[in-house]
C-alpha positions as CSV (number, residue, x, y, z in Angstrom):
1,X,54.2,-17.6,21.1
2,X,56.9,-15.3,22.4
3,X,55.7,-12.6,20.5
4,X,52.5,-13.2,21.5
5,X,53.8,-13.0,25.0
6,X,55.4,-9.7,24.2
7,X,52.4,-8.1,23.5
8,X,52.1,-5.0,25.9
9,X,49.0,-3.5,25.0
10,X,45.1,-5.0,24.5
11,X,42.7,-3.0,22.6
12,X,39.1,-4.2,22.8
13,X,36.6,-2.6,20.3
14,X,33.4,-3.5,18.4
15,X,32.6,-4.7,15.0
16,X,29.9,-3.8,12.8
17,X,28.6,-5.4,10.0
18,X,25.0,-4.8,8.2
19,X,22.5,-5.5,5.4
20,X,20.0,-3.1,4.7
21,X,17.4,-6.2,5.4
22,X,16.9,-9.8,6.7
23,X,16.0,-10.8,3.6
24,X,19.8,-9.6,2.2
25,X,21.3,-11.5,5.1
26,X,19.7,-14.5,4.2
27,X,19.7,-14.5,0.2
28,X,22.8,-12.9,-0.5
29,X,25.4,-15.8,0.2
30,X,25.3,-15.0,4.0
31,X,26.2,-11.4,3.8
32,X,26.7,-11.3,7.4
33,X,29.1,-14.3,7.8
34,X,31.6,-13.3,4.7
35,X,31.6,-9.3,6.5
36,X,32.6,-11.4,9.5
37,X,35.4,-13.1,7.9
38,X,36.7,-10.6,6.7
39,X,37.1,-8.8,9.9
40,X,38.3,-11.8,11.6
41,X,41.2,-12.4,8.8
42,X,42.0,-8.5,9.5
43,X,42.3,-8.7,13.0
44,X,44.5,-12.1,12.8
45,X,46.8,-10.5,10.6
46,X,46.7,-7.1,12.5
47,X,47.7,-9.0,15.7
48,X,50.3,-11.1,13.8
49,X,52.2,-8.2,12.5
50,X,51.3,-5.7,15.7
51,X,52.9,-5.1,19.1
52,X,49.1,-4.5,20.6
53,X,46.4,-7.2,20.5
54,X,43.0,-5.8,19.1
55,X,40.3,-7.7,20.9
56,X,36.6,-7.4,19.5
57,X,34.6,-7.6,22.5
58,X,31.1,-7.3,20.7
59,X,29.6,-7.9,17.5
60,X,26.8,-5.3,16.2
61,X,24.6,-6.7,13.7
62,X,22.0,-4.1,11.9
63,X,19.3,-4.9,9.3
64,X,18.6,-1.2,8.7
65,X,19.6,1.4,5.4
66,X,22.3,3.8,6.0
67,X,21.1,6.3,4.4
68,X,21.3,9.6,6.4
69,X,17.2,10.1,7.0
70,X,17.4,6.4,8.5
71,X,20.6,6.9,10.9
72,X,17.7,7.9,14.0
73,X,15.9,4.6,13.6
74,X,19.2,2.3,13.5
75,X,19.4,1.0,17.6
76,X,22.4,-0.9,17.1
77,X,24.0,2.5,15.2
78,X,23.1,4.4,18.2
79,X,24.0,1.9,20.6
80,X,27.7,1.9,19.1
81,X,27.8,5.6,19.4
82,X,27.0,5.6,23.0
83,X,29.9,3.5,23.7
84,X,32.1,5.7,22.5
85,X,31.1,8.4,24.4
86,X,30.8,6.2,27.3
87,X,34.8,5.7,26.6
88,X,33.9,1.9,26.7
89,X,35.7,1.1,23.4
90,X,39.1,1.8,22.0
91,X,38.5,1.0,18.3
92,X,35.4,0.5,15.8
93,X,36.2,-2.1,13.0
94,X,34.1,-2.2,9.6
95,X,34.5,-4.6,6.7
96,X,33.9,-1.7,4.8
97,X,32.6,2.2,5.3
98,X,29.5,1.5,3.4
99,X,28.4,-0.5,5.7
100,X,28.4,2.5,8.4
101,X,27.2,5.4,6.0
102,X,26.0,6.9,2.8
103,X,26.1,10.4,3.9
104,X,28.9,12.4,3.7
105,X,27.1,14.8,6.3
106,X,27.5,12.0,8.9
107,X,30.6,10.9,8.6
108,X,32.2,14.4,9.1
109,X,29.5,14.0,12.2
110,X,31.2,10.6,13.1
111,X,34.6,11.5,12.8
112,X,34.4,14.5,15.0
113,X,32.7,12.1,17.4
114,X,35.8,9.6,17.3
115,X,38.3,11.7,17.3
116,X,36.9,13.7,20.5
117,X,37.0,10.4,22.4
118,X,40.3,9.1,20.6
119,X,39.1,6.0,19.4
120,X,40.4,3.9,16.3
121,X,38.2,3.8,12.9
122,X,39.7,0.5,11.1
123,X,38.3,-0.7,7.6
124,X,38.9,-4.3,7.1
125,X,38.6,-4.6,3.4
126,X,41.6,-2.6,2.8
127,X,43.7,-2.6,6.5
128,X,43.0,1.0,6.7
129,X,43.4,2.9,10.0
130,X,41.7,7.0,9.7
131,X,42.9,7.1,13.4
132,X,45.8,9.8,12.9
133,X,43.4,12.4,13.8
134,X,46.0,15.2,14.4
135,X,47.1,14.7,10.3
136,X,44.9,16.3,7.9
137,X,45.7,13.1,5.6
138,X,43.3,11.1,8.0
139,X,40.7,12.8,8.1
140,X,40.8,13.6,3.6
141,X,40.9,10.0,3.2
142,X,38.0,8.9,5.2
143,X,35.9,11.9,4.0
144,X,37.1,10.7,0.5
145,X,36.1,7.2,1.2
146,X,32.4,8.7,2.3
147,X,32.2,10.6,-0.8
148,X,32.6,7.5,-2.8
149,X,30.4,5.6,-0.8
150,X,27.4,8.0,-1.4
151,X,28.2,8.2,-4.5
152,X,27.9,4.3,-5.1
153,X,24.7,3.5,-3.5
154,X,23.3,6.8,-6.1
155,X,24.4,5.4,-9.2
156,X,23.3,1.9,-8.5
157,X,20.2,3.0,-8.3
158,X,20.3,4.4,-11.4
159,X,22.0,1.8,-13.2
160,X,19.5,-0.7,-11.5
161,X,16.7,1.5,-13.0
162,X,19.0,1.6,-16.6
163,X,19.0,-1.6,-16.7
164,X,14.9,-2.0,-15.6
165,X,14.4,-0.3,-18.9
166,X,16.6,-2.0,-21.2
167,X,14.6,-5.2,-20.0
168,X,11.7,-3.5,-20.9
169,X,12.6,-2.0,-24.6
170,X,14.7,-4.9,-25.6
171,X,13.2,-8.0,-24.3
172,X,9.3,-6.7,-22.7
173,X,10.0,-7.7,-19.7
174,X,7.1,-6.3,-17.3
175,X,9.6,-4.3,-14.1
176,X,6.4,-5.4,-11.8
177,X,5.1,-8.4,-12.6
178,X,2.0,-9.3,-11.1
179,X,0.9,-12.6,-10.3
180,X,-3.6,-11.2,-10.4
181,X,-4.0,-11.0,-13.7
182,X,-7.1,-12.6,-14.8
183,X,-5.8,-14.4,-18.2
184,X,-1.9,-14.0,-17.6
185,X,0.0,-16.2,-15.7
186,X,3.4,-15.9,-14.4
187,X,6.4,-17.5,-16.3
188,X,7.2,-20.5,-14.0
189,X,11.5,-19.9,-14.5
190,X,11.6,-16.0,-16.6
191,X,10.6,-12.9,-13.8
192,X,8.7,-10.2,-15.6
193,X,7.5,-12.9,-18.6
194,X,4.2,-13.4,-18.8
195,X,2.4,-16.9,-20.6
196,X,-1.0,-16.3,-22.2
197,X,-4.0,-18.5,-20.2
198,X,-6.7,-18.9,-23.1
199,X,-9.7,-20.1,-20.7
200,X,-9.6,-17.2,-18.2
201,X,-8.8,-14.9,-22.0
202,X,-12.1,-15.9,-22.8
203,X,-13.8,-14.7,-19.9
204,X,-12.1,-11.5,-20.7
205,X,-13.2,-10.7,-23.2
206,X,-16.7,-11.5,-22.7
207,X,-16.7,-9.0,-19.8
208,X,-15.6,-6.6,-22.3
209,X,-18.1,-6.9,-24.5
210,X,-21.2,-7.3,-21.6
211,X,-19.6,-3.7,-20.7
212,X,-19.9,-2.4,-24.4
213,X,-23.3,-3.6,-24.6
214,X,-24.6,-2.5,-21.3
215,X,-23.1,0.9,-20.9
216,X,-23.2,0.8,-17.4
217,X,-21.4,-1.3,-14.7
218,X,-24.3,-2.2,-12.6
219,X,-25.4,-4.7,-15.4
220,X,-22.5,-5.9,-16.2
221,X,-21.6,-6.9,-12.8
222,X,-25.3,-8.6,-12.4
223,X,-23.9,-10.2,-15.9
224,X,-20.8,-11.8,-14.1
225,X,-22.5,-12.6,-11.0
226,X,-25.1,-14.7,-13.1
227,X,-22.2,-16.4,-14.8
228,X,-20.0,-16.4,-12.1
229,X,-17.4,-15.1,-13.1
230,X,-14.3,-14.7,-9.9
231,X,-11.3,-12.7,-10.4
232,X,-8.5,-14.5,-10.6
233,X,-6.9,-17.4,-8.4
234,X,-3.2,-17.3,-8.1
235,X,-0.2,-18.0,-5.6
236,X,1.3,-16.0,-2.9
237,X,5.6,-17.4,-3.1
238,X,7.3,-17.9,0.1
239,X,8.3,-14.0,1.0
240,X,11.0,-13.1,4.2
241,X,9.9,-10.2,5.8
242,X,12.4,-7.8,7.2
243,X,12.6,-9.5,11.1
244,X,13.1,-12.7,9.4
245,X,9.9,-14.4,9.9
246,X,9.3,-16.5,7.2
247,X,5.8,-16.2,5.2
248,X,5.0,-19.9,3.8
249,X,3.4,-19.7,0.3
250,X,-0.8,-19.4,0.0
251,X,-3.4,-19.8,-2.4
252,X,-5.4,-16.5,-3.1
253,X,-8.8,-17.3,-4.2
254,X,-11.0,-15.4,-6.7
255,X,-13.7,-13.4,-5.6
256,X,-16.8,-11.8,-7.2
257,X,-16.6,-8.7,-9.4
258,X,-17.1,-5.1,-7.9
259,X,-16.5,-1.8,-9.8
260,X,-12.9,-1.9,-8.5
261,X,-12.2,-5.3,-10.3
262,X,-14.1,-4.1,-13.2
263,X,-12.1,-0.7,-13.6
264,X,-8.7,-2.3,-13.2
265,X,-9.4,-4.7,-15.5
266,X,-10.4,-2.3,-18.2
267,X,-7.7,-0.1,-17.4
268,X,-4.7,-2.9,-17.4
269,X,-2.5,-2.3,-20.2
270,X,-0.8,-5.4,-20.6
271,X,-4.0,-7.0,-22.3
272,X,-3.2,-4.0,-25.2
273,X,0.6,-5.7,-25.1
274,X,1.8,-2.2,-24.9
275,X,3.1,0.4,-22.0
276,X,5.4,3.7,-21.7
277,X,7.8,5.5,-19.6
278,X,8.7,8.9,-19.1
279,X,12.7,9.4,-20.6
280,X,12.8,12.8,-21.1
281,X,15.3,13.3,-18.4
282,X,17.3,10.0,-18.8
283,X,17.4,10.3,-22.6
284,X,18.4,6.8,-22.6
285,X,16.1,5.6,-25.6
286,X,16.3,9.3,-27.5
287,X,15.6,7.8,-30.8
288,X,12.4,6.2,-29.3
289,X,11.0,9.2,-27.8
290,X,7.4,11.2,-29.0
291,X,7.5,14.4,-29.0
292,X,6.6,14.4,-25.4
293,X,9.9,12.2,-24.8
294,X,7.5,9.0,-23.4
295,X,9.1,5.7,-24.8
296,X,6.1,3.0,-25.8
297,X,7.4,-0.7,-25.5
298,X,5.8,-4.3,-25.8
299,X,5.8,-6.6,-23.4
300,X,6.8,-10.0,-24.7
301,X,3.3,-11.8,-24.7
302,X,2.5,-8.6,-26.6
303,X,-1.4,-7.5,-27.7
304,X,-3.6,-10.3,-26.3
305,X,-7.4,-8.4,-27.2
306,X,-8.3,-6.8,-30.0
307,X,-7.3,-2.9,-30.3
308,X,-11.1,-2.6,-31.7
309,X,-12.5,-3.8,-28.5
310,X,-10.0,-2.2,-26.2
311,X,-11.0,1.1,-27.8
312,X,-14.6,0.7,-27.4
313,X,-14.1,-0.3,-23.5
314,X,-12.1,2.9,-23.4
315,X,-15.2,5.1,-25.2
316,X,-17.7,3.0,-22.7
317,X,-15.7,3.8,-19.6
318,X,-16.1,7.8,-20.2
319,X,-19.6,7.7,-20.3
320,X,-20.9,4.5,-17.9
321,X,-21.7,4.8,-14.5
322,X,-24.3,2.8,-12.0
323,X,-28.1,2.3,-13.2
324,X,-30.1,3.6,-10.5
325,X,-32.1,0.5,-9.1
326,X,-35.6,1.3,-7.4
327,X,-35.2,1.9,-3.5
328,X,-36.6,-1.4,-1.7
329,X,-39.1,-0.3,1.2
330,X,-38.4,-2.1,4.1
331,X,-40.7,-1.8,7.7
332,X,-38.4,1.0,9.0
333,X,-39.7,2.9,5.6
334,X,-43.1,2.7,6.5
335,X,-44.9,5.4,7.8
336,X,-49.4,5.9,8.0
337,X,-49.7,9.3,7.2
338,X,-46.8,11.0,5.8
339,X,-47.7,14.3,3.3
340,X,-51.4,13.7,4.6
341,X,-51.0,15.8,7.9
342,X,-51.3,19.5,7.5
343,X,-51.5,22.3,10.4
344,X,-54.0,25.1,10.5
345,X,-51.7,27.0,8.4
346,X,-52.2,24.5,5.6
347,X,-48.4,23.4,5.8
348,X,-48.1,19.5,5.2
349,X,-45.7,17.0,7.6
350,X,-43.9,15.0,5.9
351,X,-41.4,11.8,7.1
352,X,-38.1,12.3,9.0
353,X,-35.8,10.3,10.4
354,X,-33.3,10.6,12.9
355,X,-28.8,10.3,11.7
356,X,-29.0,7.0,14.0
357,X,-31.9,5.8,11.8
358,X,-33.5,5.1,15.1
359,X,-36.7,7.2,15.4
360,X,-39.0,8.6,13.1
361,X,-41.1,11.6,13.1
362,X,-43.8,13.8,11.4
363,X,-41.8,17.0,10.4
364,X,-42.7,20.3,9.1
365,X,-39.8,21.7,7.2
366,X,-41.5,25.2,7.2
367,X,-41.3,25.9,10.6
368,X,-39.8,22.9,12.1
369,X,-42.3,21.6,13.8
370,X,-42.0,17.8,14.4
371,X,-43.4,15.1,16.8
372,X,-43.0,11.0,16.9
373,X,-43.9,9.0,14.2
374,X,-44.0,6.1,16.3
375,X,-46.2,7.4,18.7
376,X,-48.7,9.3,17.0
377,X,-49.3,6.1,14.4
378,X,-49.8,3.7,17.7
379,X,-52.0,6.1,19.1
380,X,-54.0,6.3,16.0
381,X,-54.4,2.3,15.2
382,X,-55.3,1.4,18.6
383,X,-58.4,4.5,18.5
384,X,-59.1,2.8,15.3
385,X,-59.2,-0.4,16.7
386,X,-61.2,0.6,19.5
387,X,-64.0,2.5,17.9
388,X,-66.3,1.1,14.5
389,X,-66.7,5.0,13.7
390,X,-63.3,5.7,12.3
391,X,-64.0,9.0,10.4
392,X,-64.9,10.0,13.9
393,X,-61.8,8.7,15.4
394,X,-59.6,10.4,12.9
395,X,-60.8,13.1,14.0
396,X,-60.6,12.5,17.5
397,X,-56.8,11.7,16.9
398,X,-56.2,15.0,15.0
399,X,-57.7,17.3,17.1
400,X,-55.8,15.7,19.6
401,X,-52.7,17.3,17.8
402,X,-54.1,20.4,16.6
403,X,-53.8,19.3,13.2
404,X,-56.2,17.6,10.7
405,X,-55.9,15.6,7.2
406,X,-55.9,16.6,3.8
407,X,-59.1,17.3,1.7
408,X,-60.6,13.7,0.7
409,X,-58.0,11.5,2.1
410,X,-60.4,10.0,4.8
411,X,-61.2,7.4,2.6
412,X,-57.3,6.7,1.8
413,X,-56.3,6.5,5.4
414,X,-59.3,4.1,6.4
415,X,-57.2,2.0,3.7
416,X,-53.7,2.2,5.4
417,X,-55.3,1.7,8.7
418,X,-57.0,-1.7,7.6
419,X,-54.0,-2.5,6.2
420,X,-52.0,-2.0,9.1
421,X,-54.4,-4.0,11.4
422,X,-54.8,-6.9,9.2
């Protein structure tokens, strides 16, 4: 207590802890609480041992990467720095550098920032203090301690990636397992294992070989609509997303077949057993390497269809596409006397419709001559309807225009028009 008492000096500062998500700070055995131990059990011993008591006056949590291109979008990063400035501060503890940078570029950007306003950098982990700012040794060792740092989160990410592939080669485990795979299913307790489901297999297959048969898509989706066929119904886990809003699990169902379905099915390599990866930089499997340096591997379930069959998808898929089905007319289609109207130049009007699909006309493409559709066929029913003499009425209706019909289509149009009226 007396040396407490003794105590001269207070220094309040901030602390900064981070995860690069939510998720981390939930999953990885409370990330955020053990980097705030730590930096309480520094500044306990700190104060034991020191003639100046370091108060931290604020806690600064982030959830953001530290990677250089994502400094701009961390608040709470920019928020500490503006303290600084704003001389509000008098040190900056971190349980350890990484968890402020991974670019040497910024740190020699924070430490010139620090040192201008004369404030204390402290790393927890190790009771280190770069604060000497006017000794060359300070500033060496926390540049050193930033090299290290970016060098860390660079080969993790390659031995993370090393490691993907030994999975891969040695074991066939899939790297992104996915959970849509009509005829696979998910390992309940082994990530990347797949279990083979014989019932949804079947129908599989028996797409494959409606697509063989047919040649084309359009039939063979008609051909899984009839049997309806669904792609596959699996579930969604419990996910965190990055504000920590919890996602409960769902059931996605299957729906109908479209080309899409169709194509990715075809296409999915797993039901062939067999995949590759580029290694011709990594030269990590050298002695499994083509002469193109792609390395093949099995997945564990390995070849589920036949390589026959497979093969003859692949041939079909080069050459199918959609069978033209025959255009349904609908009301809007309809139209009396389309390529029966010609002018006195003996050039015929034929149908056009507006882009909005919203009005019709009789157009001549030679000269672009065009007038309503909608108009001109009312007009020309209701004369019919009025008068018994319709050969006289088409004319009537013609002349009307300027225009007149074809050679011996009288008869034709009398048709339409008692069509129409019926």
């Amino acid at each position: 207590m007396k040396k407490l008492m003794n105590k001269l000096k207070i220094k309040k500062g901030a602390a900064l802890i981070r995860v690069s998500t939510k998720n981390q700070a939930l999953t990885q055995n409370g990330s955020l609480d053990a980097q705030g131990h730590i930096i309480e059990r520094w500044r306990n011993n700190l104060n034991f041992c020191g003639d100046v008591e370091y108060q931290i006056t604020e806690w600064i949590e982030e959830e953001q990467s530290a990677f250089r291109d994502k400094n701009l979008k961390r608040k709470e990063l920019l928020r500490l720095m503006e303290k600084i400035q704003s001389r509000r501060i008098d040190f900056i503890v971190f349980e350890s550098l990484s968890r402020l940078f991974r670019s040497v570029k910024f740190a020699i950007e924070f430490f010139e920032l620090v040192s201008k306003y004369n404030v204390e950098i402290w790393e927890a982990e190790y009771n280190t203090n770069f604060s000497d700012f006017d000794d060359p040794r300070s500033y060496d060792a926390f540049i050193s301690r930033a090299v290290q740092s970016e060098v860390e989160s660079m080969t993790t990410s390659k031995r993370v990636l090393m490691k993907h592939r030994e999975a891969m080669v040695n074991v066939g485990k899939d790297p992104s397992p996915q959970a849509s795979i009509l005829g696979l299913d998910l390992h309940p307790h082994r990530i990347g294992i797949y279990l083979v489901n014989k019932s949804e297999l079947e129908i599989v297959i028996d797409i494959m070989k409606a697509f063989v048969r047919f040649k084309n898509y359009s039939e063979t989706l008609d051909y899984c609509h009839a049997l309806n066929y669904k792609t596959k119904t699996y579930e969604i886990k419990k996910k965190i997303e990055k504000d920590g809003t919890i996602t409960p699990p769902r059931i996605v169902q299957g729906k109908s077949f479209d080309q899409a379905a169709l194509k990715a099915l075809f296409r999915n390599p797993r039901y062939g057993g067999k995949s590759t990866f580029d290694d011709s930089k990594k030269n990590q499997f050298r002695h499994l390497q083509d002469e193109n340096g792609k390395v093949t591997w099995t997945y564990s379930h390995g070849q589920v269809i036949d390589q026959a069959l497979l093969d003859e998808v692949e041939a079909t898929m080069k050459i199918a596409g959609f069978k033209k089905r025959p255009r349904k007319k609908t009301t809007r289609d309809f139209s009396l006397l389309a390529d029966l109207i010609i002018d006195s130049q003996g050039q015929t009007y034929h149908c056009q419709s507006a882009k909005n699909h919203q009005y019709r006309y009789y157009f001549n493409p030679n000269n672009g001559h065009r007038f309503s559709m909608k108009e001109f066929d009312s007009k020309f029913i209701n004369l019919l309807d009025s008068y018994k003499n319709r050969s006289s009425v088409i004319e009537s209706v013609l002349n009307d225009y300027a225009l007149k019909l074809q050679g011996e289509v009288a008869t034709y149009v009398r048709l339409v028009s008692d069509i129409a009226l019926s």
